[in-house]
C-alpha positions as CSV (number, residue, x, y, z in Angstrom):
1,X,34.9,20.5,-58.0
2,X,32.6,17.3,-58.1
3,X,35.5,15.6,-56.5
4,X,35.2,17.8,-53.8
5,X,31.2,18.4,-53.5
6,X,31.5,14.1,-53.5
7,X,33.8,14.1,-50.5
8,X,31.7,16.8,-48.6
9,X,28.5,14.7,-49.0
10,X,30.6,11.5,-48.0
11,X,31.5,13.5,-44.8
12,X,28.1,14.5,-44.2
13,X,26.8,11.4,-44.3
14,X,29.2,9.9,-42.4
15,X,28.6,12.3,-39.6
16,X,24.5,11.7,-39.9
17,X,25.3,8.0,-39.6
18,X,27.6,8.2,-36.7
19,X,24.9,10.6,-35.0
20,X,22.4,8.3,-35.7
21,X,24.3,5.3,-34.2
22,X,24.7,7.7,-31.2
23,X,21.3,8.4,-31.2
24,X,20.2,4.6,-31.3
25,X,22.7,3.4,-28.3
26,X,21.5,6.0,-26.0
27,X,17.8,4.8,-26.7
28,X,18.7,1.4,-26.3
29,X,21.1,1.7,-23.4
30,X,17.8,4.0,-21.5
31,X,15.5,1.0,-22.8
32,X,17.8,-1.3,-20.9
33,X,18.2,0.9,-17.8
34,X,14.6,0.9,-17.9
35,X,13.8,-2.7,-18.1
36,X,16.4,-2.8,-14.9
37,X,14.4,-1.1,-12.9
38,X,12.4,-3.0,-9.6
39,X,11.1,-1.6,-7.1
40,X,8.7,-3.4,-5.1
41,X,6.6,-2.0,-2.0
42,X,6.4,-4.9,0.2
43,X,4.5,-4.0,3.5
44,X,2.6,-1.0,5.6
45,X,2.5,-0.4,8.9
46,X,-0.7,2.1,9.9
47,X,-0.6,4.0,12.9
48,X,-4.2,4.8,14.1
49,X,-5.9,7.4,16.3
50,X,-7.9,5.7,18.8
51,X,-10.5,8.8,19.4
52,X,-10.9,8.5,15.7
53,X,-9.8,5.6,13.9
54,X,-8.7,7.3,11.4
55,X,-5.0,6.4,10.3
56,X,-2.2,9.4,11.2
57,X,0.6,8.0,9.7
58,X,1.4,5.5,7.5
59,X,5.2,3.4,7.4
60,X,5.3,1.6,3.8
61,X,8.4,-0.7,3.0
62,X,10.0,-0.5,-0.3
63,X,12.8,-2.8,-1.8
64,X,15.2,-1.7,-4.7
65,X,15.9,-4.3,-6.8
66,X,17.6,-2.6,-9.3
67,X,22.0,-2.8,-9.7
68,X,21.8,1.2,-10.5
69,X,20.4,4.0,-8.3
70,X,16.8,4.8,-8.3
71,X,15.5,8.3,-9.1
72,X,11.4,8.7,-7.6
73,X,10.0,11.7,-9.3
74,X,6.2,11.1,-7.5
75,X,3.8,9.2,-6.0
76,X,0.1,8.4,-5.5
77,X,-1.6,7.8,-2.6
78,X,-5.1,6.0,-3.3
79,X,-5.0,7.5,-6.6
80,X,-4.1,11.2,-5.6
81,X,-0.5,12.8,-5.8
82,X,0.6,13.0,-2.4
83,X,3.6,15.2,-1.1
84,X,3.1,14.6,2.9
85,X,5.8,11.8,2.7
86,X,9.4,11.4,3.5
87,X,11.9,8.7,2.3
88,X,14.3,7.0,4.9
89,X,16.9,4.3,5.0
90,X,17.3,1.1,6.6
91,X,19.5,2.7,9.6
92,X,16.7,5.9,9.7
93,X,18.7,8.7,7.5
94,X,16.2,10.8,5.7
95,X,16.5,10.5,1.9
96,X,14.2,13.4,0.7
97,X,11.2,14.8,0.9
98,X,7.8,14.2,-1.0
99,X,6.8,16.3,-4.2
100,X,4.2,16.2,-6.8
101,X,6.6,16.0,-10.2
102,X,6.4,12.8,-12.3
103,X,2.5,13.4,-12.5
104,X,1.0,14.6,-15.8
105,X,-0.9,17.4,-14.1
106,X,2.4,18.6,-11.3
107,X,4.7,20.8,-11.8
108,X,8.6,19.5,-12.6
109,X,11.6,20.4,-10.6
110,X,14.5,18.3,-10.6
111,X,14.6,19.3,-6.5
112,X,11.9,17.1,-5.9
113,X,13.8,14.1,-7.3
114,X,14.4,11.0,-4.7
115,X,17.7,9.1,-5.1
116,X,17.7,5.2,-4.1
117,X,20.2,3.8,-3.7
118,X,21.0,0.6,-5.7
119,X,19.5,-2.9,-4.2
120,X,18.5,-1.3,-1.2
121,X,15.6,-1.1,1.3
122,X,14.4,2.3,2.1
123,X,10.7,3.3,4.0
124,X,8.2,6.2,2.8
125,X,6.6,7.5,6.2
126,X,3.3,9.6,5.5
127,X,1.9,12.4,7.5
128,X,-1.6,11.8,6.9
129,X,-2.9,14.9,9.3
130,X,-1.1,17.2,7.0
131,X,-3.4,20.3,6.2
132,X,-1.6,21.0,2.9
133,X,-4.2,20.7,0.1
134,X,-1.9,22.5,-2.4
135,X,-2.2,21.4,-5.9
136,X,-4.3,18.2,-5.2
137,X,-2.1,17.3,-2.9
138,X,-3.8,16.9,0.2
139,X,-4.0,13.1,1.9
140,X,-6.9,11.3,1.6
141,X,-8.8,10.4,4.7
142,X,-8.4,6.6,5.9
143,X,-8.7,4.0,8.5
144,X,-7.7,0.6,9.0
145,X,-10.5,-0.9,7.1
146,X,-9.4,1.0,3.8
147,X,-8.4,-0.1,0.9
148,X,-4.3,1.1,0.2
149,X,-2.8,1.9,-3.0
150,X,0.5,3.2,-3.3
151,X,2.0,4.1,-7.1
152,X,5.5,5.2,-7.5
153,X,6.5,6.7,-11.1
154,X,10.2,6.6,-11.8
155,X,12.7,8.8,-13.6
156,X,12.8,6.6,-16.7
157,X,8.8,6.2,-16.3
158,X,8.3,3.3,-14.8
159,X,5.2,3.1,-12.5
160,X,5.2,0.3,-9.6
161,X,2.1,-0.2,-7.5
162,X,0.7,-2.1,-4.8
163,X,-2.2,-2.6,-3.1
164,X,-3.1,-2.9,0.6
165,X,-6.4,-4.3,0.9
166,X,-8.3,-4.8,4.2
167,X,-9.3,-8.7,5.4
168,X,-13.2,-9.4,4.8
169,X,-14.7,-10.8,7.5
170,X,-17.1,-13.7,8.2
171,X,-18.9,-15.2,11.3
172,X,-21.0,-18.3,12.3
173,X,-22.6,-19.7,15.3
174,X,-22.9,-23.1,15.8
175,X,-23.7,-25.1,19.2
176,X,-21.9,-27.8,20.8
177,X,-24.3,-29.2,23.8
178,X,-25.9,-25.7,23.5
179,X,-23.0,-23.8,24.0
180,X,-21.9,-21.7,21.5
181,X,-19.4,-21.4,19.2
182,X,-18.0,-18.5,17.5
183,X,-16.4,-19.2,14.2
184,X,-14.3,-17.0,11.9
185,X,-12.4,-19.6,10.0
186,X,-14.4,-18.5,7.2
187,X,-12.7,-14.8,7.3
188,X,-10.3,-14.8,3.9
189,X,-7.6,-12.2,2.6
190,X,-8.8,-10.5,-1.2
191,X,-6.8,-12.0,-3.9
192,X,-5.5,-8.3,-4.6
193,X,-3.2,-8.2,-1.8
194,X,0.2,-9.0,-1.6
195,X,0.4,-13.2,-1.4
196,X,2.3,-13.0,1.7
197,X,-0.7,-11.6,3.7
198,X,-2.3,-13.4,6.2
199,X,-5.2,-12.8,8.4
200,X,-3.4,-13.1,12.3
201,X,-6.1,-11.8,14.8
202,X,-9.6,-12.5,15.3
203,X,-11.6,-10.7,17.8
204,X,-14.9,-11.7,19.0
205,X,-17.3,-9.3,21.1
206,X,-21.2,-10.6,22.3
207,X,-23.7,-8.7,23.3
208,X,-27.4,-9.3,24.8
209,X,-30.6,-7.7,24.6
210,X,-30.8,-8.8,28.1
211,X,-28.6,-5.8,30.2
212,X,-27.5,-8.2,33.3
213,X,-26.1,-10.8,30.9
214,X,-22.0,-10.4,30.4
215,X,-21.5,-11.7,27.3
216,X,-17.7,-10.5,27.4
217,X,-14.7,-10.5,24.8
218,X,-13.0,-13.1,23.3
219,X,-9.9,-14.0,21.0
220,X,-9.2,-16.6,18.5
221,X,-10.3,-18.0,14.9
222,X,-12.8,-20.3,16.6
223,X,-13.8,-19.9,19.8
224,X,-16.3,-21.7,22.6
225,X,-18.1,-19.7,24.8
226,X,-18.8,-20.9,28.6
227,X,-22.3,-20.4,28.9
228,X,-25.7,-21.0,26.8
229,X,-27.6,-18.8,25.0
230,X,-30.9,-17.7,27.2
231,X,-33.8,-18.8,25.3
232,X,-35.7,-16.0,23.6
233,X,-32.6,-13.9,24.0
234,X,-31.4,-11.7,21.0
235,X,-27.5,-11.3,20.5
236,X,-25.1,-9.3,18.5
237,X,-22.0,-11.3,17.3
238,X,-19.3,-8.9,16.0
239,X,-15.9,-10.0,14.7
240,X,-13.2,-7.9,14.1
241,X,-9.9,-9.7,12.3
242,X,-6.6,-8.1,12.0
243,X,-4.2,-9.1,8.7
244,X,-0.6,-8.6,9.0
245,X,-0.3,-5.6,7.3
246,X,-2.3,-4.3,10.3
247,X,-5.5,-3.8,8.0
248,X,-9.1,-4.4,9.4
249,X,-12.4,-6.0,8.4
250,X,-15.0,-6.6,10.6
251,X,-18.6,-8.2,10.2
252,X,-21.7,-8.6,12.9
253,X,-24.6,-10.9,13.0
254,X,-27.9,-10.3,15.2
255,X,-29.0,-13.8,16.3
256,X,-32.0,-15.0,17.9
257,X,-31.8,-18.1,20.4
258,X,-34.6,-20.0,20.3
């Protein structure tokens, strides 16, 4: 009888430890997937409404990294879960459809899941003028000159974010044989955004107090005006620069000739 109550405990254990092992390979082997995964969102691509300036769309470029496929269970936009988006390949098939799961406070459904394929490029396309506020999930307002985020949370809980942040503009007037000149060298990109941001457009407008004086339009980083200031003459320097995620800053200065 102890022979045999010896041999069941022996069998027991075995099985617990065998479980166990189980149990610690499939945690390791999901620690590993996990540590696999990259995703990286590399650039956006606003499109604007002129009457309003307030962005109606947004393209935003993501990159797989990772040797297996991706599964996106949500995604933030600025900070609030946003379902107004669609997922499309490289050669324009649509993927899927936005959803609000992955998010501590959505609901779940295994529908809403969004498959990437491995080491592949794929581009989330936002409807921004979507009127569907359900469950916190309407998009926030924006315009060129705001400040991006976009957070992804992954089926193995991974989060990947990125921020788009607008170019800060500066002007300054200096005079070369009282002509002007318009500088905006000073203009910089925020250390936040993605390194491969640059500032690409700089657009100068000048205005006079005086209403018969065409001050006109200009382009360029630094620029010389063809005629002087009027003496006693107030003007309005505004500069608007462009980076190359098609973000905008803009800055003006009154000045007063003397």
């Amino acid at each position: 009888m102890l022979v045999v109550i010896v041999v069941a405990a022996a069998t027991a254990f075995s099985f617990f430890v065998a479980s166990y092992q189980k149990q610690v390979q499939a945690q390791e082997t999901l620690q590993h997937d996990k540590n696999l995964e990259n995703l990286r969102i590399l650039s956006l691509e606003p499109i604007v409404d002129s009457s309003t300036g307030d962005l109606t769309s947004l393209t935003v470029e993501l990159a797989s990294l990772d040797p297996n496929e991706m599964i996106i269970q949500g995604l933030d936009l600025d900070g609030v879960p946003d379902q107004t988006y669609s997922v499309v390949d490289s050669a324009g098939g649509q993927l899927g459809t936005g959803c609000l799961n992955g998010n501590p406070y959505s609901p779940t459904s295994s529908t809403c899941n969004l498959t990437i394929p491995a080491e592949s490029q794929v581009f989330l396309q936002f409807d921004l003028t979507s009127s569907d506020c359900s469950f916190l999930a309407c998009a926030p307002a924006l315009t060129e000159s705001s400040l991006i985020e976009i957070t992804t949370y992954t089926s193995l809980g991974n989060e990947f974010s990125q921020s788009f942040v607008p170019p800060v503009a500066i002007a300054e007037v200096t005079f070369v044989d009282s002509y002007p000149v318009l500088d905006g060298s000073g203009s910089y990109q925020p250390s936040e955004s993605n390194e491969s941001v640059t500032i690409n457009q700089w657009e100068w407008s000048v205005t006079s107090a005086t209403p018969d004086e065409d001050c006109g339009h200009q382009a360029g980083e630094e620029v010389e005006l063809h005629y002087p200031f009027t003496s006693g003459t107030t003007y309005t320097i505004y500069l608007n620069v462009t980076s190359s995620d098609s973000l905008e800053g803009s800055v003006s200065i009154v000045y007063e000739f003397d």
